[in-house]
C-alpha positions as CSV (number, residue, x, y, z in Angstrom):
1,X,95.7,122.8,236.1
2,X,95.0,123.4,232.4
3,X,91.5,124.1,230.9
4,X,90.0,120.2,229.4
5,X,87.3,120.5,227.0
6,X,85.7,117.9,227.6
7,X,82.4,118.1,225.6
8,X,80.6,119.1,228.7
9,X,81.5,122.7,229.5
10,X,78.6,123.5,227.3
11,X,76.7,126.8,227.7
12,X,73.5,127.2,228.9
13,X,70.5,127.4,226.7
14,X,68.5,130.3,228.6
15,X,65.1,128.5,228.8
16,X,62.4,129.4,231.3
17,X,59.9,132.3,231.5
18,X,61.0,135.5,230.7
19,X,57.5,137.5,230.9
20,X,55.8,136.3,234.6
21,X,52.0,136.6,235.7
22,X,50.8,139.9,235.6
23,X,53.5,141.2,233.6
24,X,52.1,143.5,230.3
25,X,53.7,142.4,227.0
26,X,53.2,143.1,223.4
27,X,52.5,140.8,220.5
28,X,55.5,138.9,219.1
29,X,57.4,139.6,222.6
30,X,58.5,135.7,224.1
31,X,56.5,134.4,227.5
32,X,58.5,131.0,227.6
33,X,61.0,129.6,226.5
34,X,61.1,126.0,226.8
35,X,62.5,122.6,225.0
36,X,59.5,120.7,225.3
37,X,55.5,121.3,225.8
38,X,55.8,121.8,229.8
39,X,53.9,125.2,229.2
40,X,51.0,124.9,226.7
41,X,49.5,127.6,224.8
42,X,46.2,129.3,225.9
43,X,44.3,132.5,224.3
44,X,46.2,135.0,222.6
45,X,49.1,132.8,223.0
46,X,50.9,131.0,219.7
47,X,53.6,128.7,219.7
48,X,56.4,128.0,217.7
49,X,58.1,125.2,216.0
50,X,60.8,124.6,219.4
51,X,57.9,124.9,221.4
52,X,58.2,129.1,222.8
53,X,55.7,130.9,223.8
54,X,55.1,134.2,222.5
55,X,52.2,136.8,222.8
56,X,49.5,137.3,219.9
57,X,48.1,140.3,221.1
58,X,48.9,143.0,223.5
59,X,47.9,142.5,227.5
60,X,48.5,140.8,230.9
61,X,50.3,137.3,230.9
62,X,47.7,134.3,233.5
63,X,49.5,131.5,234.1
64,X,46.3,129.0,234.6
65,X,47.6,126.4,237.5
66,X,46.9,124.2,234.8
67,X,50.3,125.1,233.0
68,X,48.3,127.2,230.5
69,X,49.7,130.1,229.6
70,X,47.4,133.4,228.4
71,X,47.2,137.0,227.5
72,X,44.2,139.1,228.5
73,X,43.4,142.0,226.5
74,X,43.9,144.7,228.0
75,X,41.4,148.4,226.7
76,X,42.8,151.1,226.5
């Protein structure tokens, strides 16, 4: 049977967390990718115009249960 394009073989659009609780990021680095605001930003966390996530500062990522995403400092 022959390949049909049928305008839904699409590929997929890689959303979802890419840095998970715990992990140690740096600032810039992405926490979540995401289409709409099903994450929100907490401290030391910006987001961008298609609603990522990504880290303002170096540290720990907390997911709150909340769906509030964080970075805590970490010293040095």
């Amino acid at each position: 049977m022959a390949h049909v394009v049928n305008g839904r073989d699409g590929l997929g659009k890689r959303l979802g967390i890419k840095a998970f609780d715990g992990q140690v990021v740096k600032p810039g680095s992405i926490i979540v990718r995401q289409n709409s605001m099903r994450f929100r930003a907490g401290k030391n966390v910006g987001m961008a115009k298609n609603y990522n996530l990504f880290a303002l500062a170096a540290g720990k990522v907390d997911f709150d249960p909340r769906k509030i995403v964080s970075v805590v400092k970490t010293s040095k």
